[in-house]
DRENMI-924563 format. One line per field, with one value per residue (C-alpha): x, y, z; residue in three letters. Coordinates in nm, 2 decimals. Each point is the difference from the previous one (the first is absolute). Layout:
# DRENMI-924563
xx [X, ...]
yy [Y, ...]
zz [Z, ...]
rodo [ala, ...]
***
This chain:
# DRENMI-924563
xx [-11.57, -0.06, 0.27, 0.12, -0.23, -0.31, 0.08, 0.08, -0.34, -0.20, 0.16, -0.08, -0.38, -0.10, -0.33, 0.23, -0.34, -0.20, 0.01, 0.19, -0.30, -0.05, -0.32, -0.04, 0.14, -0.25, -0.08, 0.10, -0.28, 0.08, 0.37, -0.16, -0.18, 0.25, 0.23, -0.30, 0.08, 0.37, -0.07, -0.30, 0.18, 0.33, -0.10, -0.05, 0.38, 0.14, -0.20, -0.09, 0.30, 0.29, -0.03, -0.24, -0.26, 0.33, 0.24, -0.34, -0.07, 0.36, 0.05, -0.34, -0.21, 0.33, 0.20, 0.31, 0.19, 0.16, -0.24, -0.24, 0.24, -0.02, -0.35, -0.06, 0.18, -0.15, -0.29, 0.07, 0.17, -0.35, -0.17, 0.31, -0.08, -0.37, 0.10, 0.24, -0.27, -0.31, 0.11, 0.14, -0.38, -0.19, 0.23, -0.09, -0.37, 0.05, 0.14, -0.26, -0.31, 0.13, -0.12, 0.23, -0.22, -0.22, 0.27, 0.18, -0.37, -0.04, 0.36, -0.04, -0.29, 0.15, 0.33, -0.19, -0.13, 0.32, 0.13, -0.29, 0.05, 0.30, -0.16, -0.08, 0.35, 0.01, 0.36, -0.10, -0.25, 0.14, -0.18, 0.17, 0.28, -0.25, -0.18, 0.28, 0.06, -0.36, -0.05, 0.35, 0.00, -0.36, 0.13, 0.35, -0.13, -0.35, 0.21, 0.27, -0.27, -0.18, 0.40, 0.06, -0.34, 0.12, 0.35, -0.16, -0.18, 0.32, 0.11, -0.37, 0.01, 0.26, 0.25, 0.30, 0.20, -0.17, 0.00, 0.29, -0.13, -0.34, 0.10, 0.23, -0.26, -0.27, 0.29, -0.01, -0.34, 0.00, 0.27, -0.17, -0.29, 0.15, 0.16, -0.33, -0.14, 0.29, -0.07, -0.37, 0.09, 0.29, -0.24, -0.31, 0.12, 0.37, 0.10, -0.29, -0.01, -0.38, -0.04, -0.31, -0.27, 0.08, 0.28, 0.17, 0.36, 0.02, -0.15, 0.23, -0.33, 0.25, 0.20, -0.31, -0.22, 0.26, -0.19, -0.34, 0.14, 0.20, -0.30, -0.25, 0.28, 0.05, -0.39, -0.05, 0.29, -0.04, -0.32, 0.15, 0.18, -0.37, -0.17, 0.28, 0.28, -0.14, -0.01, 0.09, -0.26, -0.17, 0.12, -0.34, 0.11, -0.23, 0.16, 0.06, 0.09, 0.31, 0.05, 0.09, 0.21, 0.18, 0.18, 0.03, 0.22, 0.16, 0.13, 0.05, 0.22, 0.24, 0.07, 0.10, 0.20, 0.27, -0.12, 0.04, 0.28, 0.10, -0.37, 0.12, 0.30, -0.12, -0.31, 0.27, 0.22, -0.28, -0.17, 0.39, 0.06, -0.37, -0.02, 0.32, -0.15, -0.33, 0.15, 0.21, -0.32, -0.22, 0.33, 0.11, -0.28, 0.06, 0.36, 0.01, -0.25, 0.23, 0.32, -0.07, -0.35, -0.17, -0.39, -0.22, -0.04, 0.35, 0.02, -0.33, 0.23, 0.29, -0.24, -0.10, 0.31, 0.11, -0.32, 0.02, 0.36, -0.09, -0.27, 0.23, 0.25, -0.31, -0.15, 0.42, 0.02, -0.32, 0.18, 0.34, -0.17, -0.19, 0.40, 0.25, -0.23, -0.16, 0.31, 0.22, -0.22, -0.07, 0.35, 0.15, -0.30, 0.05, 0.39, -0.06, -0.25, 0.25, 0.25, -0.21, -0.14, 0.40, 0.06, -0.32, 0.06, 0.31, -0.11, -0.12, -0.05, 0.38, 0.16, -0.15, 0.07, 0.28, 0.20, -0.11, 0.01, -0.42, -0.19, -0.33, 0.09, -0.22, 0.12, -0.09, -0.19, 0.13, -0.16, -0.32, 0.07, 0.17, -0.36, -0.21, 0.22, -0.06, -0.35, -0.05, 0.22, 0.35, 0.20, 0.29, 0.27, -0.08, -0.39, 0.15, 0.24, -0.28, -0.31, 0.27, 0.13, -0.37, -0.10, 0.31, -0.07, -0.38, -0.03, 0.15, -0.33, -0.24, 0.21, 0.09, -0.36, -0.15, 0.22, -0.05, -0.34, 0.07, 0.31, -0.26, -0.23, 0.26, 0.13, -0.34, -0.27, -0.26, -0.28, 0.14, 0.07, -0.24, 0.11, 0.39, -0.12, -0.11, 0.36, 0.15, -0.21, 0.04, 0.41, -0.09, -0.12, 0.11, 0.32, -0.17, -0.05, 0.41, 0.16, -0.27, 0.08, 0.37, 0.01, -0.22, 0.25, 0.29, -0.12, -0.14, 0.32, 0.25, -0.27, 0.11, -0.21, 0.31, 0.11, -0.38, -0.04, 0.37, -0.12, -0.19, 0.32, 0.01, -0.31, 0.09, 0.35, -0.13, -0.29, 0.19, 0.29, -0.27, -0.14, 0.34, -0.15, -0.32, -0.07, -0.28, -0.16, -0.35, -0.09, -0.27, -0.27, 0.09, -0.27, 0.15]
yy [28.49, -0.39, -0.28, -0.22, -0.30, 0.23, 0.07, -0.37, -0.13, 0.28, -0.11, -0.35, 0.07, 0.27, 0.07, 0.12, 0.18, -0.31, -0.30, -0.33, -0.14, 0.26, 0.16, 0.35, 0.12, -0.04, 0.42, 0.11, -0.13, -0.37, 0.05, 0.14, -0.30, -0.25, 0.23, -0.05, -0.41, 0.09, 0.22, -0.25, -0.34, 0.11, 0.06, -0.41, -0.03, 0.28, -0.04, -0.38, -0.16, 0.20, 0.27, -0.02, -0.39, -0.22, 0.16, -0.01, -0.38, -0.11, 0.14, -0.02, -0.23, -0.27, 0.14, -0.04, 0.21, -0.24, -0.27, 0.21, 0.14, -0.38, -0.04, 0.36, -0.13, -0.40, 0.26, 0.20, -0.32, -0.16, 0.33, 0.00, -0.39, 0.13, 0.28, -0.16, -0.29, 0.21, 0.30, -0.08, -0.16, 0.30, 0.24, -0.15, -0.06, 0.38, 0.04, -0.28, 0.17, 0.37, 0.22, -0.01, 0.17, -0.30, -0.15, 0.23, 0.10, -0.37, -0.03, 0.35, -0.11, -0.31, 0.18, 0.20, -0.30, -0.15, 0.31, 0.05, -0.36, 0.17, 0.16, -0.35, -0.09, 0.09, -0.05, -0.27, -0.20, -0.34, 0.02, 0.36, -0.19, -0.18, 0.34, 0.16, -0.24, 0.01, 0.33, 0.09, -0.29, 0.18, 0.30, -0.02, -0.21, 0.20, 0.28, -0.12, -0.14, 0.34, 0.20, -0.25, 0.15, 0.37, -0.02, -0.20, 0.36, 0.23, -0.06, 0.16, 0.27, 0.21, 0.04, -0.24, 0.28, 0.06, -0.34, 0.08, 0.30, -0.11, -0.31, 0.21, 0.25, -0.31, -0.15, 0.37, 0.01, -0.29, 0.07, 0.34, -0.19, -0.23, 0.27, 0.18, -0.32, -0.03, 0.34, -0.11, -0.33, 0.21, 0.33, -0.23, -0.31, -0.07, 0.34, 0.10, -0.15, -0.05, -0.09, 0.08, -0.25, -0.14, -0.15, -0.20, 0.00, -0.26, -0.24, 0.17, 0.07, 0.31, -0.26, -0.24, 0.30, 0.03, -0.27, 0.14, 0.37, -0.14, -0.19, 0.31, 0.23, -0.25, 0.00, 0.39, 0.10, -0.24, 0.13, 0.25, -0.25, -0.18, 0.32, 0.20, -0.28, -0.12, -0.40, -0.18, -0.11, -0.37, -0.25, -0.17, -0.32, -0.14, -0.08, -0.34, 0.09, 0.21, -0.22, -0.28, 0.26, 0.11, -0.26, -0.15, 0.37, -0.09, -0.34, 0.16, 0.28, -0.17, -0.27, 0.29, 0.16, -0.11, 0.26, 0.25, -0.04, 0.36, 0.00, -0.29, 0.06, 0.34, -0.15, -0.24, 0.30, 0.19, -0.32, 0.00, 0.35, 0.08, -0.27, 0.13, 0.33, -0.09, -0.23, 0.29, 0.17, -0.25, -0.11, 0.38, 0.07, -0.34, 0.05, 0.31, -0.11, -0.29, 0.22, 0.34, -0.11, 0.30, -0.02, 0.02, 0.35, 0.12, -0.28, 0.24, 0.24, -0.19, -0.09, 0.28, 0.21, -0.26, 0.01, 0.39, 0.01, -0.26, 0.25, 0.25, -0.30, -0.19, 0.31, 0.06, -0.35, 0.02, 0.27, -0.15, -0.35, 0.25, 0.17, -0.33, -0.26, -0.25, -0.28, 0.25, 0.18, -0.37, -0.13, 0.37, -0.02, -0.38, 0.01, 0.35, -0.19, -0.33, 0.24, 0.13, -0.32, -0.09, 0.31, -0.05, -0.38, 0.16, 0.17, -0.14, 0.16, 0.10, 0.03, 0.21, -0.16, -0.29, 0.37, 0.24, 0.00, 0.03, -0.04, 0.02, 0.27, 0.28, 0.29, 0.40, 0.20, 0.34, 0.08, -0.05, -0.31, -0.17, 0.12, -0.16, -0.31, -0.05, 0.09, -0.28, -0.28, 0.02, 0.16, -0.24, -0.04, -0.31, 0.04, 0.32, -0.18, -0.28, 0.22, 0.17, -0.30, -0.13, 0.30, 0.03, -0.35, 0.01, 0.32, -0.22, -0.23, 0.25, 0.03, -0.34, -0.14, 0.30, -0.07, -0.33, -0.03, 0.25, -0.21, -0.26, 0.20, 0.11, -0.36, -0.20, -0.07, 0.28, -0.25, -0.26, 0.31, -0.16, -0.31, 0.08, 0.22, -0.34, -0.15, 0.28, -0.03, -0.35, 0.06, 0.26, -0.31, -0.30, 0.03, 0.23, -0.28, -0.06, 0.30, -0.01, -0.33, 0.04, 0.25, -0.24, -0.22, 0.19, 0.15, -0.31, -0.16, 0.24, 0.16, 0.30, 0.29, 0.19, -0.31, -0.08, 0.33, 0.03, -0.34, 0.23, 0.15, -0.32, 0.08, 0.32, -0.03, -0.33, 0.23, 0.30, -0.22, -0.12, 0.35, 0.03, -0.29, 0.12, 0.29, 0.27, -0.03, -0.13, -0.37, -0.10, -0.20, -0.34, -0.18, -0.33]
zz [4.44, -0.02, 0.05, -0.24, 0.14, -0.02, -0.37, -0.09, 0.18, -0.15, -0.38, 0.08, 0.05, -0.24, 0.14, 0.31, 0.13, 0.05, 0.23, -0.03, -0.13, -0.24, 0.20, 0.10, 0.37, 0.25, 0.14, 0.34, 0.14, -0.10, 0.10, 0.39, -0.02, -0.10, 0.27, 0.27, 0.03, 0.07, 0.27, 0.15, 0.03, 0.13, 0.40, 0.00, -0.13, 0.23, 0.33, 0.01, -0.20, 0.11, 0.32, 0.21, -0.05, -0.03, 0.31, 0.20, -0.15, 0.09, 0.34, 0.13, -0.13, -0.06, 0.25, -0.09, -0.30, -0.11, -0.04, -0.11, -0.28, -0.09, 0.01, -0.22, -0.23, -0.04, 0.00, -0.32, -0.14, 0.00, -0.17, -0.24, -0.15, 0.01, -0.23, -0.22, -0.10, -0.10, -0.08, -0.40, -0.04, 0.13, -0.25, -0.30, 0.06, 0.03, -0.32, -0.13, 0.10, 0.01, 0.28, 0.32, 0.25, 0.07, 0.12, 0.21, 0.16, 0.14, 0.10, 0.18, 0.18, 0.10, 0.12, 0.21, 0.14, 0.08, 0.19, 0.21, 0.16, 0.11, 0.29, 0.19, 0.04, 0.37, 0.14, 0.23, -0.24, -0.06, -0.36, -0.04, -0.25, -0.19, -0.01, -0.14, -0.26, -0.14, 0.04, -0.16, -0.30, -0.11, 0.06, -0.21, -0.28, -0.07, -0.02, -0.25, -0.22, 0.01, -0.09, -0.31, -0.16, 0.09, -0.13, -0.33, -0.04, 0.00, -0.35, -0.12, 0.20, -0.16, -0.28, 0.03, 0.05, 0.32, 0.15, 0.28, 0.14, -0.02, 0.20, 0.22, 0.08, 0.12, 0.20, 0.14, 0.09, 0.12, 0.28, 0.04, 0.08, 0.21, 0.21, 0.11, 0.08, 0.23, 0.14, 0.05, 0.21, 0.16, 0.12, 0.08, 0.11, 0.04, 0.25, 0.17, 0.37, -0.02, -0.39, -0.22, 0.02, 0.34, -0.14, 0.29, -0.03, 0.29, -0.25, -0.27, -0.18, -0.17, -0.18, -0.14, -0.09, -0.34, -0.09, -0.03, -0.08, -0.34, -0.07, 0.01, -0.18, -0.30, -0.05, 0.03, -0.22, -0.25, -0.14, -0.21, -0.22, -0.06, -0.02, -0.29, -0.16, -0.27, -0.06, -0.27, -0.26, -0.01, -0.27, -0.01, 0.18, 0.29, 0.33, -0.03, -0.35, 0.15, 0.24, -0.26, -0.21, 0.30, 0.15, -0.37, -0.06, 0.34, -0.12, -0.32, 0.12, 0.17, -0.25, -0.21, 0.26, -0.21, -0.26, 0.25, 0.17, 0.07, 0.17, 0.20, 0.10, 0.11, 0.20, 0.17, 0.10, 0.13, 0.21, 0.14, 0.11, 0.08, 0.27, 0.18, 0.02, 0.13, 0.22, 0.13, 0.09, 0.13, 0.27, 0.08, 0.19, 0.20, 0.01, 0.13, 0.29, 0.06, 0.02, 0.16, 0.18, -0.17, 0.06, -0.28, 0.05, -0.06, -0.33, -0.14, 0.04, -0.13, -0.27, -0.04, -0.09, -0.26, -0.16, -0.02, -0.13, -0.28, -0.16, -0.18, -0.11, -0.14, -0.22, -0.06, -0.12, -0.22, -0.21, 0.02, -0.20, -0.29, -0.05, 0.04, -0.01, 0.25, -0.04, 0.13, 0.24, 0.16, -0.02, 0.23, 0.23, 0.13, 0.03, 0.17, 0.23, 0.03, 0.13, 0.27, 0.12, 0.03, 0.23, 0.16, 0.12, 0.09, 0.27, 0.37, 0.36, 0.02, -0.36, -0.31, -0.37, 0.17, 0.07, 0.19, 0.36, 0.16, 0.32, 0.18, 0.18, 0.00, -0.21, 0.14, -0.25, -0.12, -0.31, -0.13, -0.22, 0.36, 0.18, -0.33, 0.02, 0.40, -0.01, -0.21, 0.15, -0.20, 0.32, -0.04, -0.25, -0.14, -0.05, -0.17, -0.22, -0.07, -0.11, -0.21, -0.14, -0.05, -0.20, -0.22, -0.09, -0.02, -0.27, -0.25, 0.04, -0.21, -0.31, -0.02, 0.04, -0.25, -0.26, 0.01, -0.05, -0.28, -0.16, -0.10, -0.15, -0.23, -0.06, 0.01, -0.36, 0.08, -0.14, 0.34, 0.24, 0.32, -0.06, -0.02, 0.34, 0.12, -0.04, 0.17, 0.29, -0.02, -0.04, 0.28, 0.22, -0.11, 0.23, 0.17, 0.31, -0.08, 0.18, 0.28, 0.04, -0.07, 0.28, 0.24, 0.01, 0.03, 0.27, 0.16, -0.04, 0.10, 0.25, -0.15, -0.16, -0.14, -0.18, -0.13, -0.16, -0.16, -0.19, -0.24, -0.12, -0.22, -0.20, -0.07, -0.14, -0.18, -0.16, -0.08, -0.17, -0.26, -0.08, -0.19, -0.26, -0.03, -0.30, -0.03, -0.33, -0.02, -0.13, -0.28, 0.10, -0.09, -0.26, -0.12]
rodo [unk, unk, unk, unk, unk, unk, unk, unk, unk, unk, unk, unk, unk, unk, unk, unk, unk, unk, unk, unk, unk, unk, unk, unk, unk, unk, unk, unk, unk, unk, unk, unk, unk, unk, unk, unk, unk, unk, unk, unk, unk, unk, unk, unk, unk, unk, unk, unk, unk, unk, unk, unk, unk, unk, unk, unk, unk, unk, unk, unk, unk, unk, unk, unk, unk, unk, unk, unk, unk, unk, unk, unk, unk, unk, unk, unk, unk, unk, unk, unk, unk, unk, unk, unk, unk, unk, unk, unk, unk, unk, unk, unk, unk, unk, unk, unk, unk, unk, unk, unk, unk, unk, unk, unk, unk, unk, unk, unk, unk, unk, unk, unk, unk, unk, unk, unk, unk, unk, unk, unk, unk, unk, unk, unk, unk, unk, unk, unk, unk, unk, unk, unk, unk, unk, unk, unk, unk, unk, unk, unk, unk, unk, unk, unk, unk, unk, unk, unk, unk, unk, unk, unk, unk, unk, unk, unk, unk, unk, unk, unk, unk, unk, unk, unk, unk, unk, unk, unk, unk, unk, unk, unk, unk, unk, unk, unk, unk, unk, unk, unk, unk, unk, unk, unk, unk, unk, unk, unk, unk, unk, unk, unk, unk, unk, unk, unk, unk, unk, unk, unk, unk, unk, unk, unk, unk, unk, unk, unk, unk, unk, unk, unk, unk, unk, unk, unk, unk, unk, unk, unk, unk, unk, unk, unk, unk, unk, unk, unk, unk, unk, unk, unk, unk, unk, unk, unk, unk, unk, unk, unk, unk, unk, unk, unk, unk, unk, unk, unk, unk, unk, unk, unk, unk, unk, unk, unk, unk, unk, unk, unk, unk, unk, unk, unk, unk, unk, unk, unk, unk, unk, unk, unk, unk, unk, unk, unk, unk, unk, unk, unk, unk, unk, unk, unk, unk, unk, unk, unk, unk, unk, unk, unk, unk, unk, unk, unk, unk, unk, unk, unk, unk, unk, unk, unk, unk, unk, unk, unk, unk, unk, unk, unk, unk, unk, unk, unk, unk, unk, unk, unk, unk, unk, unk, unk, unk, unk, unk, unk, unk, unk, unk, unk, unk, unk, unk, unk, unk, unk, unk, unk, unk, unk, unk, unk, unk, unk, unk, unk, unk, unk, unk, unk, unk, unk, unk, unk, unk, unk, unk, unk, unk, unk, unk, unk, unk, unk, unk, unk, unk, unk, unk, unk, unk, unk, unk, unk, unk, unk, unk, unk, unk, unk, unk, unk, unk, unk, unk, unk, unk, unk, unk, unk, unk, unk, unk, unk, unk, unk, unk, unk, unk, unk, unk, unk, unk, unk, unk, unk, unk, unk, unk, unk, unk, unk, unk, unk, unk, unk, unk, unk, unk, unk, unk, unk, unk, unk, unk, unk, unk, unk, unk, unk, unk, unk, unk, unk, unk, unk, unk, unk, unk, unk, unk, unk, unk, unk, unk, unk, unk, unk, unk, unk, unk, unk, unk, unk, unk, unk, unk, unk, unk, unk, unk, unk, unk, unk, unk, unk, unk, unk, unk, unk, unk, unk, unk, unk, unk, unk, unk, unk]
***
């Protein structure tokens, strides 16, 4: 049985079997390919940007959580402008010369790069900061470059009707993926009193080797996608040829931005919402440092358990999107996710969601859940209430972020997809340095981290109220 959406999008493209460009689906093994990035590029996002690189950055190398909440977030600010100026240029030379996986093999190569400088900022290295900065401005940008040439690919892949679960089902992967690489750092490096490699935990070598380990896990697992998804075919146009042509379609594109304006407006709503939520993640792992002193073994853990819990919501979300439709699937996701950041900054060292009464009092365990809870660090109330709090609010992430890479594909020309990929990582970065720095300050002003990260709540409600203007019916290539 379909829904009434499936039917109407299938009607609207009568070749319902084929791709939005009107190719033939890519085979399994494409798709495993395509899948393969996904799962490769996440541990940089999960183990240096959020839970274990920026806790061990702000406490340790900074030394102070507040101040380095700050200074994590002037650093993703400066990645963010990065981003937001290049990225629209590097799109459409895409779409001007054709094949993708040029690109995204020289911005893999230089990620890589950028994480393994990683592993020289020792915590007490005066140049550890600049480190940092270099190491995670290469690092970030490389890698967003690299994503706005993979999600160009999506709409060739498979049959429109397909879009959200296939996009679903990477985000899946890609959690899956980062999940065993959280395993790997926890069972070699992060518990073990004597780590593998002579890893000296006095010189919190654990913490930096993320570095390194997300670099050599992007390279390995990313050779399926260059080896099995196939590329798009060359127009014929020389480099410099493309060059030209693409940041000509760049100019071009948004001076007719008025000519799409449902494109727009949903490009601004995602850039919105979208930087709330990664700011969310990139702070938690700081901000829960900062409130309950966890070390960066129990936020793996913390991490961890979010990560695993957003799996089956992400793939739930995938099919939700192919039955109601990506506008809805986005707009239930984020206020679902606005809600629990509400309840979340809610709750400190005494009080759970501004109501309930918590403490740091150890709690006894009597069942097995209370012994898995202990073992792992989360033997008081509020740590309890937090990490559930955390994970109610973080499962909402996946669907939200799936469907919104799929909402454009449906929306978008399919003869500008890489370049309209190139706004939306540009929309995806061009305040991407705005709730960073919006939560710098906050916290830097009221020398407060609960007041820092409750500053996002503005982008999200501000991005979710213009979802409600935006409409999911693909655009015609303007030619006039």
């Amino acid at each position: 049985m379909t829904s009434a959406y499936e039917e109407q999008m299938t009607h609207e493209q009568p070749g319902g079997h084929l791709t939005v460009t009107g190719a033939t689906p890519t085979g399994k093994r494409g798709m495993f390919g395509w899948f393969s990035y996904d799962w490769a590029l996440n541990p940089y996002f999960i183990l240096i940007n959020i839970f274990v690189f920026a806790p061990y950055f702000s406490g340790s190398v900074v030394g102070d959580d507040v101040q380095g909440q700050a200074i994590w977030g002037y650093v993703q600010a400066t990645a963010g402008i990065s981003i937001a100026l290049l990225s629209p240029f590097f799109g459409s030379l895409a779409d001007a010369a054709g094949p993708r996986k040029p690109g995204i093999f020289f911005f893999t190569l230089l990620a890589a790069l950028g994480m393994s400088i990683l592993w020289f900022a020792a915590p007490d290295d005066p140049n550890s900061i600049t480190i940092v900065i270099i190491g995670v401005v290469i690092a970030a940008t490389s890698l967003e470059f690299a994503i706005v040439y993979h999600n160009a690919m999506l709409p060739a892949l498979v049959p429109k009707r397909r879009l959200g679960t296939l996009s679903g089902v990477g985000y899946a992967i890609g959690s899956t993926g980062a999940i065993l690489s959280f395993v790997v750092w926890l069972m070699l490096f992060g518990l073990p009193d004597v780590p593998w490699l002579g890893i000296d935990k006095v010189a919190e070598e654990h913490n930096r080797v993320v570095g390194p380990l997300s670099a050599l896990w992007l390279l390995i697992f990313a050779i399926p996608f260059f080896l099995f998804t196939p590329d798009q075919p060359r127009t014929g146009l020389s480099r410099m040829e493309a060059a030209k042509k693409g940041v000509s379609m760049v100019v071009g594109t948004i001076k007719k931005l008025p000519h799409y304006r449902n494109i727009a407006i949903f490009l601004i709503a995602r850039m919105v919402y979208y930087d709330g939520q990664a700011a969310v993640f990139i702070f938690t792992g700081v901000y829960a440092k900062g409130v309950f002193d966890w070390p960066t073994t129990q936020i793996g853990f913390y991490g961890l358990i979010i990560i695993v819990a957003q799996v089956p919501f992400t793939l739930l979300g995938g099919f939700v999107d192919d039955y109601i439709g990506s506008r809805r699937t986005i707009i239930g996701a984020v206020t679902c996710f606005a809600i629990g950041l509400f309840f979340l900054v809610g709750t400190t060292t005494d009080t759970a969601a501004y109501l309930v009464a918590v403490s740091l009092d150890p709690i006894e365990a009597t069942s097995w859940f209370g012994q898995l809870m202990n073992s792992m660090g989360f033997d008081t109330s509020a740590e309890r209430w937090f990490l559930f709090l955390a994970t109610a609010t973080g499962i909402f992430a996946g669907p939200s972020l799936s469907s919104s890479r799929t909402m454009l594909a449906r929306i978008a020309p399919p003869s500008m997809m890489a370049e309209f990929y190139g706004l939306y990582a540009l929309c995806g970065k061009a305040t991407s340095f705005l709730a960073p720095l919006t939560v710098a300050i906050v916290t830097q002003v009221t020398s407060s981290q609960r007041y820092g990260l409750a500053s996002v709540l503005v982008f999200l409600v501000a991005g979710l109220l213009m979802m409600f203007f935006v409409h999911e019916k693909q655009s015609e290539a303007h030619t006039h």
